[in-house]
Backbone as ProteinMPNN parsed JSONL, in Angstrom:
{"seq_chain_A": "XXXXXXXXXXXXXXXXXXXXXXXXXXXXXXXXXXXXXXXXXXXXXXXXXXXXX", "coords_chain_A": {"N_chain_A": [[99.419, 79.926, 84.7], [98.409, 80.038, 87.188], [99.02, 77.658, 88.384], [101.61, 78.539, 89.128], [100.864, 80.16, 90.446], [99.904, 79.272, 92.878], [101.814, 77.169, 93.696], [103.319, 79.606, 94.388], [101.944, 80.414, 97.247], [101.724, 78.052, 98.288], [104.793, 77.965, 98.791], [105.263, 79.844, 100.638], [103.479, 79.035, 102.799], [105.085, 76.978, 103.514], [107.573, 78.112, 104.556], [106.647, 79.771, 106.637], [105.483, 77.898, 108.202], [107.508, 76.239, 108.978], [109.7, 78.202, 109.599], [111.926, 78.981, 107.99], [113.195, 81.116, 106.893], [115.462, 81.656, 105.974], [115.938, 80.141, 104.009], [114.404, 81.197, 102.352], [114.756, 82.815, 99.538], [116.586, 80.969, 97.82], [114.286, 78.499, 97.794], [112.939, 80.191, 96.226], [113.849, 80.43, 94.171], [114.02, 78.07, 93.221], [111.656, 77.234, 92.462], [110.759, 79.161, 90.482], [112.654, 78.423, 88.491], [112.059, 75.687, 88.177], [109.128, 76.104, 87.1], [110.168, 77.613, 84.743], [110.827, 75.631, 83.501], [108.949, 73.979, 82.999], [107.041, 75.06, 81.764], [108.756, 75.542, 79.288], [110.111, 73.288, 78.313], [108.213, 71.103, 76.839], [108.021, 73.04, 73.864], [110.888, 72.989, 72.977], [111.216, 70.43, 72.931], [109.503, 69.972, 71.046], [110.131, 71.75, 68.525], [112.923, 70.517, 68.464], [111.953, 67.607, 67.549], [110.862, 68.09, 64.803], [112.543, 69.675, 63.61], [113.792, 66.908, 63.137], [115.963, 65.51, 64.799]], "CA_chain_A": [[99.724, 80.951, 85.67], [97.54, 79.717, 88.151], [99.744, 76.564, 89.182], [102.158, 79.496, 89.592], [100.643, 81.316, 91.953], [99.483, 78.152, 93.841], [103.141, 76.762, 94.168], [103.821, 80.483, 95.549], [100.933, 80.014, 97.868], [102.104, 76.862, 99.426], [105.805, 78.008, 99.414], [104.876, 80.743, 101.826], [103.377, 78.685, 104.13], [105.976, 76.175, 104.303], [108.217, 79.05, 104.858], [106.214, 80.508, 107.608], [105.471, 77.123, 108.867], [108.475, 76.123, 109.351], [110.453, 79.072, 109.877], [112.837, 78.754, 106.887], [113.299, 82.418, 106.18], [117.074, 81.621, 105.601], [116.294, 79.674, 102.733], [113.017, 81.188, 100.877], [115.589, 82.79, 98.416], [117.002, 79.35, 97.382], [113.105, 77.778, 97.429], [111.655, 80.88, 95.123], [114.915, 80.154, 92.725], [114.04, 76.876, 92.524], [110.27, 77.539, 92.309], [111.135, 79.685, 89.171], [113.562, 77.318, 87.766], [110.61, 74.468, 87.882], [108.258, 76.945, 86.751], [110.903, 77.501, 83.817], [111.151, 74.17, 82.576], [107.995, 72.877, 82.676], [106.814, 76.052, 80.512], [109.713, 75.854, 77.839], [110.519, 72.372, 77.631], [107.08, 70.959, 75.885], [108.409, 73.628, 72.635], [112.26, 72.627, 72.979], [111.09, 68.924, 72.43], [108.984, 69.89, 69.461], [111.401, 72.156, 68.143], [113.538, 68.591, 67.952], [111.233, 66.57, 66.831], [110.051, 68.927, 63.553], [113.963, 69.386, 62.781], [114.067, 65.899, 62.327], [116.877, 65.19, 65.346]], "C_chain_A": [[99.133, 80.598, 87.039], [98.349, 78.522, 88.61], [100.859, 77.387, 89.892], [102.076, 79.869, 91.056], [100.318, 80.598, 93.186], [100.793, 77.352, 94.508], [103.825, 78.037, 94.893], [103.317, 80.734, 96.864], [101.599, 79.42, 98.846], [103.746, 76.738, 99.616], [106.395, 78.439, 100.673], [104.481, 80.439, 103.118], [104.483, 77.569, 104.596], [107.105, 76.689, 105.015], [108.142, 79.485, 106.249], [105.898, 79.444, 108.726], [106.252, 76.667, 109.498], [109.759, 76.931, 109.663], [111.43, 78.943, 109.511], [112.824, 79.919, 105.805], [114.489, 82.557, 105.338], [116.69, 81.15, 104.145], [115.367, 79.587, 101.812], [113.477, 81.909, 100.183], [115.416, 81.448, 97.134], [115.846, 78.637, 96.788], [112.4, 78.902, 95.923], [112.708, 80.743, 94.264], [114.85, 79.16, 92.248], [112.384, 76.972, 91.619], [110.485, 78.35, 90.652], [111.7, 78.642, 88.064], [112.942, 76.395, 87.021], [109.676, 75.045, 87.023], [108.781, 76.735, 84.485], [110.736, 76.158, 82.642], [109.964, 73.225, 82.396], [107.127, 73.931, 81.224], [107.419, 75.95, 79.032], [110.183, 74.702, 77.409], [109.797, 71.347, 76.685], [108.091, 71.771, 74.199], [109.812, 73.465, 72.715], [111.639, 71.223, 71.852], [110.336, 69.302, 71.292], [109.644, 70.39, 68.709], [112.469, 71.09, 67.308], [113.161, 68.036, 66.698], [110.815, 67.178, 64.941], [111.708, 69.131, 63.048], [114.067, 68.059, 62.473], [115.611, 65.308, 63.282], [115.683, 64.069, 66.047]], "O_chain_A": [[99.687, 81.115, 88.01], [98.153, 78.531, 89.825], [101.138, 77.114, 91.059], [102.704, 79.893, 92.114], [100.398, 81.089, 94.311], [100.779, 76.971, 95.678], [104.672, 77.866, 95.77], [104.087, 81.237, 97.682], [101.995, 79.892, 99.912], [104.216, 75.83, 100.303], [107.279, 78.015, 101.418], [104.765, 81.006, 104.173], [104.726, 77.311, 105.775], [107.647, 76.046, 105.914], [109.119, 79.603, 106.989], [105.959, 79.752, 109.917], [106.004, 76.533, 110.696], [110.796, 76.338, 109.963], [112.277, 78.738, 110.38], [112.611, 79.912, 104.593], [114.621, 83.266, 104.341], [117.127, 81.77, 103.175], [115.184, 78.761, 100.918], [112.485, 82.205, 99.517], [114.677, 81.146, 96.196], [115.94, 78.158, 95.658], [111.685, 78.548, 94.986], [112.276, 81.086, 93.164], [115.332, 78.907, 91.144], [112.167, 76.792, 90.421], [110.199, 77.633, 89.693], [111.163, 78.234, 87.034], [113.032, 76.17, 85.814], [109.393, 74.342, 86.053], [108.241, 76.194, 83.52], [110.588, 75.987, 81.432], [109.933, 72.114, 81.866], [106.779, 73.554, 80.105], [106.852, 76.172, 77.962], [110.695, 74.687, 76.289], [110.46, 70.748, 75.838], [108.766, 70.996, 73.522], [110.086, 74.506, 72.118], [111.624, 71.084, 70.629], [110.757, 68.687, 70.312], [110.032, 69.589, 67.858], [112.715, 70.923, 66.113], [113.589, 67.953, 65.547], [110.522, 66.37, 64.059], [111.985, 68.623, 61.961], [114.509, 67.901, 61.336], [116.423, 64.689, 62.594], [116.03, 63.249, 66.897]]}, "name": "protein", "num_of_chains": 1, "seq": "XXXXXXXXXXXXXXXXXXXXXXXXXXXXXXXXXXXXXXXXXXXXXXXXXXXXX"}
């Protein structure tokens, strides 16, 4: 949770830094997305591996 909140952290300022209001949607959908897949894909791949694919 804490890499979380640290990648929302430093989205904010790149946001604010660069004045890319248009597209901190887009960045916190990806930010999620990433978030997503680094969480759930560790137990996918074991999942796999323990079926025996």
């Amino acid at each position: 949770m804490r890499k979380l909140i640290y990648l929302v952290k430093e989205m904010w300022y790149l946001i604010k830094k660069e004045r890319l209001y248009a597209l901190g949607f887009v960045l916190l959908v990806l930010l999620v997305a990433a978030f997503l897949v680094y969480q759930v894909t560790p137990v996918a791949i074991i999942s796999f591996v323990y079926a025996g694919i």
